[in-house]
NUMI-649330 format. One record per atom (N, C-alpha, C, CB): residue in one letter; atom name; x, y negated, z. Coordinates in nm, 4 decimals. Atoms other than C-alpha are relative to their C-alpha. Last residue first. Glycine has a CB too. Layout:
R  rest  atom      east     north        up
R     A    CA         X         Y         Z
...
This chain:
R  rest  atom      east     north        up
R     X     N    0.0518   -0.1036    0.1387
R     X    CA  -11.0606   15.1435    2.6126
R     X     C    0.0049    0.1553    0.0558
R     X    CB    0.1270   -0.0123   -0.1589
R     X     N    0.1176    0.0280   -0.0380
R     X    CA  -11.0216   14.8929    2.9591
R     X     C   -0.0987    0.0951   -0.1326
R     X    CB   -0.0129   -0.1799    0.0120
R     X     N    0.0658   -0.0708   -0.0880
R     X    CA  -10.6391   14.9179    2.9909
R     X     C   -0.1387   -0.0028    0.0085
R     X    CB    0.0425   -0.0262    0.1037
R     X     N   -0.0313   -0.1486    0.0206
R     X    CA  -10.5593   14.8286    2.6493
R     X     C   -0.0600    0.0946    0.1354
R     X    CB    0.1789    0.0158   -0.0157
R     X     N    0.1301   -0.0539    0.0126
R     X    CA  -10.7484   14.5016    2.7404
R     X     C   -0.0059    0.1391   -0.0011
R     X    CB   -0.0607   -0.0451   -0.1101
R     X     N   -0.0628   -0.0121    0.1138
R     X    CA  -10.4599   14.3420    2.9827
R     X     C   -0.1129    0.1037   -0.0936
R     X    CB    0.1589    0.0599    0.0319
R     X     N    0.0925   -0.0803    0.0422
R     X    CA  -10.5859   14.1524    3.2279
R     X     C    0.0284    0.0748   -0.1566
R     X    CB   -0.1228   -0.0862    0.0071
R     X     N    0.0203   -0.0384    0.1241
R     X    CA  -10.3668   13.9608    3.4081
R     X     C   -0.0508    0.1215   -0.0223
R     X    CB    0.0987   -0.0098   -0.0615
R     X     N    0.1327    0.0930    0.0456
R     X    CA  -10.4135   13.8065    3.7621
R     X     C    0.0074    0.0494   -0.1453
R     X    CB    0.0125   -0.1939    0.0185
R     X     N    0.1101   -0.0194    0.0648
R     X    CA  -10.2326   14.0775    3.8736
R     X     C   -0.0758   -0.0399   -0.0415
R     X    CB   -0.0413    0.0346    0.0197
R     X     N    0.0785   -0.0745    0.1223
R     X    CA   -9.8988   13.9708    3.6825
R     X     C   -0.1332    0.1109    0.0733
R     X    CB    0.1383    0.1108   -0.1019
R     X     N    0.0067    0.0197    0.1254
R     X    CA   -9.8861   13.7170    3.9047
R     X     C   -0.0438    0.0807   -0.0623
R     X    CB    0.0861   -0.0254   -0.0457
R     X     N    0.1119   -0.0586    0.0600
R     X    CA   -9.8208   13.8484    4.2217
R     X     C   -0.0617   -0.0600   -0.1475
R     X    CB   -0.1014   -0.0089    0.1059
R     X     N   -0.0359   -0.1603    0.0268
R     X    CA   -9.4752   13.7945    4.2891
R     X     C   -0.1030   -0.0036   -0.0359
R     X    CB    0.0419    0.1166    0.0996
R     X     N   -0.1247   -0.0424    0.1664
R     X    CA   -9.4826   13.4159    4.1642
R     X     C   -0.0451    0.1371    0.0013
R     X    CB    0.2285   -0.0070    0.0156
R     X     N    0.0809   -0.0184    0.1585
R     X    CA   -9.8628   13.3396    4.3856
R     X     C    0.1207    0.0795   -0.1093
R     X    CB   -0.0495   -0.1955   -0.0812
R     X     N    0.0988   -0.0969    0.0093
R     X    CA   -9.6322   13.4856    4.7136
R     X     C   -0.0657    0.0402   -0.1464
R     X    CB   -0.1011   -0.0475    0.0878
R     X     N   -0.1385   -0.1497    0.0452
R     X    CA   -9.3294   13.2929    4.6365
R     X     C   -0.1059    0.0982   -0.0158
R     X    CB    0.1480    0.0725    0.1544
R     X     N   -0.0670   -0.0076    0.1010
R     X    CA   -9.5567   12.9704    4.6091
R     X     C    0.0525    0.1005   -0.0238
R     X    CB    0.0677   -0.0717   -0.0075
R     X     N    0.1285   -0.0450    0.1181
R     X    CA   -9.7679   13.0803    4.9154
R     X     C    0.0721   -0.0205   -0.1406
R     X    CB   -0.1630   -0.1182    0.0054
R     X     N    0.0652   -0.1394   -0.0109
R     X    CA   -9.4692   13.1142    5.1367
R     X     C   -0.0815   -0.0051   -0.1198
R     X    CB   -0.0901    0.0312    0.1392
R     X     N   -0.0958   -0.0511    0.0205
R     X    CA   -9.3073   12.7524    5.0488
R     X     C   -0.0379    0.1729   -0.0262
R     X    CB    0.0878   -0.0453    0.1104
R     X     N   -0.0061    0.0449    0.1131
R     X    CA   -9.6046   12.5755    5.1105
R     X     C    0.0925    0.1110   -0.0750
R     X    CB    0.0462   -0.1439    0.0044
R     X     N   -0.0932    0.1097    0.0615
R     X    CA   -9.5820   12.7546    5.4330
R     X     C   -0.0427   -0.0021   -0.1463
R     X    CB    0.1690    0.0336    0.0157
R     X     N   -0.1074    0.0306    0.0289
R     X    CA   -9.8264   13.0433    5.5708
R     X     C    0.0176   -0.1537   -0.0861
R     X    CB    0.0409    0.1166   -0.0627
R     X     N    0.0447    0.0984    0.0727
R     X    CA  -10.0971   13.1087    5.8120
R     X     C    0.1548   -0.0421   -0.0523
R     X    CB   -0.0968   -0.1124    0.0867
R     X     N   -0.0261    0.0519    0.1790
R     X    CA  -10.0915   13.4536    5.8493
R     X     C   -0.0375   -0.1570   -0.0352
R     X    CB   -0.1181    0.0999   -0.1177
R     X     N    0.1482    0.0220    0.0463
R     X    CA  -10.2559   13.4369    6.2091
R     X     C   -0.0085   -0.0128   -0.1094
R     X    CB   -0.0689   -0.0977    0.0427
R     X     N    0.0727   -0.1271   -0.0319
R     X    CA   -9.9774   13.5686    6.4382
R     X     C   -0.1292   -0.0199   -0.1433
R     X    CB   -0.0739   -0.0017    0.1998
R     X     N   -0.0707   -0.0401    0.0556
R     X    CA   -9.7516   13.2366    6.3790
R     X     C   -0.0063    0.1209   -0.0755
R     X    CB    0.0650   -0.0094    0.0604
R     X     N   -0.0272    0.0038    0.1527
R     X    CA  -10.0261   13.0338    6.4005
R     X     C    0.0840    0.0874   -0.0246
R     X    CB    0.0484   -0.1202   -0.0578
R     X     N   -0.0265   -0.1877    0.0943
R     X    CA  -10.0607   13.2370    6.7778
R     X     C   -0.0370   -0.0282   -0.1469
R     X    CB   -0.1411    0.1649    0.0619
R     X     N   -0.0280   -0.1381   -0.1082
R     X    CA   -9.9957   12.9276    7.0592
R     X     C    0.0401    0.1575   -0.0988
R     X    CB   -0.1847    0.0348    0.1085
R     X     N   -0.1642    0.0752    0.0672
R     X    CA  -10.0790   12.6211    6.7664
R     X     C    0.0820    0.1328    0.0696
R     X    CB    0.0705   -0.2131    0.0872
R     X     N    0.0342    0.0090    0.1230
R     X    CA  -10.4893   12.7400    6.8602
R     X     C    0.1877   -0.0041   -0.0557
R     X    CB   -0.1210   -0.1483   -0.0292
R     X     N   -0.1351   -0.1107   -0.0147
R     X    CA  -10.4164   12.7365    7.2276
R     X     C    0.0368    0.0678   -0.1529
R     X    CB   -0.0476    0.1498    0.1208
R     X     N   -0.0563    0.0108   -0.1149
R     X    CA  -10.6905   12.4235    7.2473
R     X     C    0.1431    0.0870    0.0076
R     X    CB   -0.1042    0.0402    0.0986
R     X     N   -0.1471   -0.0948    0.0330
R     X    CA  -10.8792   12.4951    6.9554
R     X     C    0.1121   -0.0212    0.0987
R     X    CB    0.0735   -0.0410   -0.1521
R     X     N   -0.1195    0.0482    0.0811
R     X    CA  -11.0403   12.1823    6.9904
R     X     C    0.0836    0.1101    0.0056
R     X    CB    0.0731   -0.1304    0.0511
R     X     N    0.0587    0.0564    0.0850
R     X    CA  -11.3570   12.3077    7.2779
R     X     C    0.1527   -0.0550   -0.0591
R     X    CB   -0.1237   -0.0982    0.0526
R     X     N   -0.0552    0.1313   -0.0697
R     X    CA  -11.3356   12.6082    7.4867
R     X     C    0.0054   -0.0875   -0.1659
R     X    CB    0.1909    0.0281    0.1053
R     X     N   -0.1519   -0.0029    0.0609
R     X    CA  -11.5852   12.8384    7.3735
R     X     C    0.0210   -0.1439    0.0514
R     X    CB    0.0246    0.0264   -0.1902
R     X     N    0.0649    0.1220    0.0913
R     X    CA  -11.9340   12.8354    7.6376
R     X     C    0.2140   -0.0023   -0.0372
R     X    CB   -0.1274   -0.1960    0.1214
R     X     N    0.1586    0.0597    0.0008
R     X    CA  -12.0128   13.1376    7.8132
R     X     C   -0.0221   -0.1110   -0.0691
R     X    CB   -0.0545   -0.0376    0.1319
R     X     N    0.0338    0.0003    0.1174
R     X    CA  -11.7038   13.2918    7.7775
R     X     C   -0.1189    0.0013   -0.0196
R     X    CB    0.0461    0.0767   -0.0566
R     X     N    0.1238   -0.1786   -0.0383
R     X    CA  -11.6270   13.3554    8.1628
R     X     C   -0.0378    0.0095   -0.1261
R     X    CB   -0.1832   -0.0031    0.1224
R     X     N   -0.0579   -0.1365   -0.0129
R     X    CA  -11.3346   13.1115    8.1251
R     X     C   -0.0683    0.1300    0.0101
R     X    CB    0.0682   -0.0014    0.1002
R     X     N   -0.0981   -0.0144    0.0777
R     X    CA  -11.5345   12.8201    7.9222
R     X     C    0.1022    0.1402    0.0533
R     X    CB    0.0685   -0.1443   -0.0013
R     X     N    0.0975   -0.0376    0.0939
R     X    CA  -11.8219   12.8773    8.1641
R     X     C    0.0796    0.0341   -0.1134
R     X    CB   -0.1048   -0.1051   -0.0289
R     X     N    0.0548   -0.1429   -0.0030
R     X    CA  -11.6251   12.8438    8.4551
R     X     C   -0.0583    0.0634   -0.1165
R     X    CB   -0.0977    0.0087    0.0930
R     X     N   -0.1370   -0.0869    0.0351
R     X    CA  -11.3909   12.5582    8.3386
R     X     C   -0.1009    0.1396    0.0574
R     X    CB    0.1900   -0.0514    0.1116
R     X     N   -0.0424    0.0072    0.1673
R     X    CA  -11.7514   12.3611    8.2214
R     X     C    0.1304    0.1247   -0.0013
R     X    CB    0.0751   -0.1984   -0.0581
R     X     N    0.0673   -0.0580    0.1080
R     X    CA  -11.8730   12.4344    8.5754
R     X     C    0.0619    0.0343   -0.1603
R     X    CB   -0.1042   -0.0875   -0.0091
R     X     N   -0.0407   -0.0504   -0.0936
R     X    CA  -11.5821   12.2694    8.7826
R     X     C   -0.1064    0.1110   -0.0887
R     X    CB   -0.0060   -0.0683    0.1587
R     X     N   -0.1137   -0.0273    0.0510
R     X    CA  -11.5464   11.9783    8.5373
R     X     C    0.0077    0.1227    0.0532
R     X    CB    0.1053   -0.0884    0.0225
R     X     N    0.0328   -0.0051    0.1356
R     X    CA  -11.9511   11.9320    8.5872
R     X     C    0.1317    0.0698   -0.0703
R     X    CB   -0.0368   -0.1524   -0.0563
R     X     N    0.0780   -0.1057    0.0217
R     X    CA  -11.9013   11.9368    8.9570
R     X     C   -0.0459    0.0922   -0.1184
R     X    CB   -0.0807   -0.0378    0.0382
R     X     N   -0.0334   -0.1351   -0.0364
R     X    CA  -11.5969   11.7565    8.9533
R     X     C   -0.0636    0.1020   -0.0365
R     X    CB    0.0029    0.0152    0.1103
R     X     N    0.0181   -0.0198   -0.0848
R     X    CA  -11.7947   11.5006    8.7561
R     X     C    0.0679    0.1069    0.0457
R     X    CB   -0.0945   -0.0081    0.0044
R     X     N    0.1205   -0.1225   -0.0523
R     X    CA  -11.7084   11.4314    8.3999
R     X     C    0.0261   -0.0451    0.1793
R     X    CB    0.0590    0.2278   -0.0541
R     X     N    0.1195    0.0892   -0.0664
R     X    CA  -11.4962   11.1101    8.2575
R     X     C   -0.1202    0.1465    0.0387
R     X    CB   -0.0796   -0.1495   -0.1477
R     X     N    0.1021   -0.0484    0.1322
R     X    CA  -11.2381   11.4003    8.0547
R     X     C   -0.1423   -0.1027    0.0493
R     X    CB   -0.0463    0.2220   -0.0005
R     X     N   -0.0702   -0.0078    0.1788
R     X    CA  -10.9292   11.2608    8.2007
R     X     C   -0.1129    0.0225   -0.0776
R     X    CB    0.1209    0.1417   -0.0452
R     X     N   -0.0831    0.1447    0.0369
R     X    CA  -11.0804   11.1957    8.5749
R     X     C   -0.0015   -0.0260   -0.1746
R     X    CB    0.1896    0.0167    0.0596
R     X     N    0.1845    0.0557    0.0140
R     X    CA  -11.2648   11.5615    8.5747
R     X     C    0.0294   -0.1469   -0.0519
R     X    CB   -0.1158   -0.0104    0.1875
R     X     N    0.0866   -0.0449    0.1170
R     X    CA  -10.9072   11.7241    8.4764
R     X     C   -0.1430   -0.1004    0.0065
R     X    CB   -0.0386    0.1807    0.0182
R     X     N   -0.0566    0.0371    0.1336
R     X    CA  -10.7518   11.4881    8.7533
R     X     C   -0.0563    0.0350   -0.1367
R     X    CB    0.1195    0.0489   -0.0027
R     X     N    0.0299    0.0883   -0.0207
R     X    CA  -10.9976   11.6222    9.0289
R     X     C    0.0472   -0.0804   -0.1256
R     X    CB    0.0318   -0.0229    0.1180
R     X     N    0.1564    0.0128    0.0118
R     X    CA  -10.9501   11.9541    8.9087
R     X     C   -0.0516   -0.1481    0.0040
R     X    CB   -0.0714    0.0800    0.1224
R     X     N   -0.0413   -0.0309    0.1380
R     X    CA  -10.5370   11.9589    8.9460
R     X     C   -0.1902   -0.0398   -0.0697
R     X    CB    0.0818    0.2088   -0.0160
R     X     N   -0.0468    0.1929    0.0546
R     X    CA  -10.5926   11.7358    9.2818
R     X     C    0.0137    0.0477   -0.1260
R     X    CB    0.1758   -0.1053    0.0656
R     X     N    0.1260    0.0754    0.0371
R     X    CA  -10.8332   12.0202    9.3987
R     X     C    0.0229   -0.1366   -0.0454
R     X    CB   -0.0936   -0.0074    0.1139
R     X     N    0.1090   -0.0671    0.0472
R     X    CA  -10.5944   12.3175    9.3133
R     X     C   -0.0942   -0.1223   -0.0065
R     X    CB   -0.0472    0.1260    0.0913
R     X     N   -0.0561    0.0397    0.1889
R     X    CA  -10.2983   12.1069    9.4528
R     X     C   -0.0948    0.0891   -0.1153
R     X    CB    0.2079    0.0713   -0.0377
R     X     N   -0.0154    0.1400    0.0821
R     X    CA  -10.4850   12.0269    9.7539
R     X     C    0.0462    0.0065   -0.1353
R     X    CB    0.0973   -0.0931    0.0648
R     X     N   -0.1325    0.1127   -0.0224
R     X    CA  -10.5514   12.3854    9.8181
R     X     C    0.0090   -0.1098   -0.0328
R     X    CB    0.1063    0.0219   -0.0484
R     X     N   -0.1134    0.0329    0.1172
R     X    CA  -10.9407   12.4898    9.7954
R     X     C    0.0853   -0.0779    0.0364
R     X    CB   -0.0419   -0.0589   -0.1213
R     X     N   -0.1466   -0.0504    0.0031
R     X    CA  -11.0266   12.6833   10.1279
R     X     C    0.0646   -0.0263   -0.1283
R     X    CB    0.0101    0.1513    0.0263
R     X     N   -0.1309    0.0139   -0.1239
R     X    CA  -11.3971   12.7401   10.0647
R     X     C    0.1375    0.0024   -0.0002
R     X    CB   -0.0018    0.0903    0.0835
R     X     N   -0.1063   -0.0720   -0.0558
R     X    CA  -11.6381   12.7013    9.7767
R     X     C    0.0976   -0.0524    0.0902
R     X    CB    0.0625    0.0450   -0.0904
R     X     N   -0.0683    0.1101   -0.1160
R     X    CA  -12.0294   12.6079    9.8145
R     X     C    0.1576    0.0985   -0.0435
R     X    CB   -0.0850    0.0079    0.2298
R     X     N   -0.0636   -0.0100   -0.0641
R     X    CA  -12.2468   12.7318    9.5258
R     X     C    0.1157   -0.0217    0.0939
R     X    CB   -0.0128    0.0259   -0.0292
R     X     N   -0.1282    0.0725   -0.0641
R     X    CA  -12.5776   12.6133    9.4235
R     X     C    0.1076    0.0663    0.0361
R     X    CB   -0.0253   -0.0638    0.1119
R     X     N   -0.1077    0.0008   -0.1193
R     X    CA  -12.8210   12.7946    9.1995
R     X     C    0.0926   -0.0601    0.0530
R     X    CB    0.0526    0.0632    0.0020
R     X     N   -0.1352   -0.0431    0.0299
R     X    CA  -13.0597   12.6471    8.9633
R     X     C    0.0728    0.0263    0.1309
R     X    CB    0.0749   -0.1056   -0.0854
Protein backbone atom coordinates (compact mmCIF):
# COMPACT_ATOMS: atom_id res chain seq x y z
CA UNK A 1 0.00 0.00 0.00
CA UNK A 2 1.08 3.45 -0.62
CA UNK A 3 2.37 5.94 1.89
CA UNK A 4 1.89 9.57 1.80
CA UNK A 5 3.82 12.26 3.71
CA UNK A 6 1.85 15.78 4.02
CA UNK A 7 3.51 19.14 4.45
CA UNK A 8 2.71 22.45 6.14
CA UNK A 9 -0.46 21.30 8.18
CA UNK A 10 -1.66 24.47 10.37
CA UNK A 11 -2.12 23.75 13.97
CA UNK A 12 -5.69 24.39 13.72
CA UNK A 13 -6.04 21.87 10.78
CA UNK A 14 -4.01 19.28 12.89
CA UNK A 15 -5.71 20.07 16.32
CA UNK A 16 -9.24 19.85 14.30
CA UNK A 17 -7.97 16.10 13.07
CA UNK A 18 -6.33 15.21 16.10
CA UNK A 19 -9.67 15.85 18.08
CA UNK A 20 -11.85 14.06 15.30
CA UNK A 21 -9.38 10.88 15.77
CA UNK A 22 -9.71 11.43 19.81
CA UNK A 23 -13.79 11.42 19.59
CA UNK A 24 -14.07 8.56 17.28
CA UNK A 25 -10.90 6.29 19.29
CA UNK A 26 -9.12 5.95 15.61
CA UNK A 27 -5.60 6.84 14.75
CA UNK A 28 -4.83 10.09 12.97
CA UNK A 29 -3.81 7.98 10.32
CA UNK A 30 -6.99 6.05 10.14
CA UNK A 31 -9.07 9.49 10.93
CA UNK A 32 -7.00 11.01 8.10
CA UNK A 33 -7.94 8.13 5.59
CA UNK A 34 -11.57 7.55 6.59
CA UNK A 35 -12.11 11.72 5.85
CA UNK A 36 -10.44 10.98 2.44
CA UNK A 37 -12.37 8.19 1.45
CA UNK A 38 -15.64 9.55 2.83
CA UNK A 39 -14.88 12.95 0.72
CA UNK A 40 -13.65 11.26 -2.49
CA UNK A 41 -16.81 8.86 -2.20
CA UNK A 42 -15.12 5.88 -1.68
CA UNK A 43 -16.71 4.98 1.40
CA UNK A 44 -20.49 6.95 2.39
CA UNK A 45 -20.18 8.91 5.37
CA UNK A 46 -21.69 7.02 8.13
CA UNK A 47 -25.41 8.24 10.24
CA UNK A 48 -26.69 10.41 7.75
CA UNK A 49 -24.68 13.01 9.07
CA UNK A 50 -26.26 16.22 6.93
CA UNK A 51 -29.34 14.12 6.60
CA UNK A 52 -31.67 16.96 8.97
CA UNK A 53 -29.64 19.75 6.37
CA UNK A 54 -32.29 18.94 3.17
CA UNK A 55 -35.67 17.14 5.13
CA UNK A 56 -37.15 20.02 4.04
CA UNK A 57 -36.08 19.26 0.20
CA UNK A 58 -36.95 15.53 0.55
CA UNK A 59 -40.90 15.56 0.83
CA UNK A 60 -40.85 14.37 4.09
CA UNK A 61 -44.04 15.55 5.49
CA UNK A 62 -45.95 16.29 8.96
CA UNK A 63 -48.62 14.27 10.53
CA UNK A 64 -50.53 17.12 9.75
CA UNK A 65 -49.48 17.11 5.83
CA UNK A 66 -50.31 13.53 5.19
CA UNK A 67 -53.82 13.81 6.82
CA UNK A 68 -54.79 16.83 4.46
CA UNK A 69 -53.11 15.07 1.71
CA UNK A 70 -55.06 11.32 2.32
CA UNK A 71 -58.65 13.95 2.72
CA UNK A 72 -57.94 15.61 -0.83
CA UNK A 73 -57.27 12.50 -2.42
CA UNK A 74 -59.77 10.27 -1.43
CA UNK A 75 -62.03 10.00 -3.93
CA UNK A 76 -59.09 8.18 -5.94
CA UNK A 77 -59.12 5.37 -3.94
CA UNK A 78 -62.71 4.80 -5.33
CA UNK A 79 -63.71 2.73 -7.86
CA UNK A 80 -66.64 3.38 -9.33
CA UNK A 81 -67.91 0.36 -11.78
CA UNK A 82 -69.83 2.58 -14.33
CA UNK A 83 -66.48 3.52 -15.36
CA UNK A 84 -65.26 0.00 -16.30
CA UNK A 85 -68.55 -1.01 -18.87
Amino acid sequence: MKSITLHNIDGPLAELIKSKAQSEGLSMNKTIQKILEESLGVRPKSGGAYRHDFEEFCGIWSDKDLAEFNERSRDFNRVDPEDWR
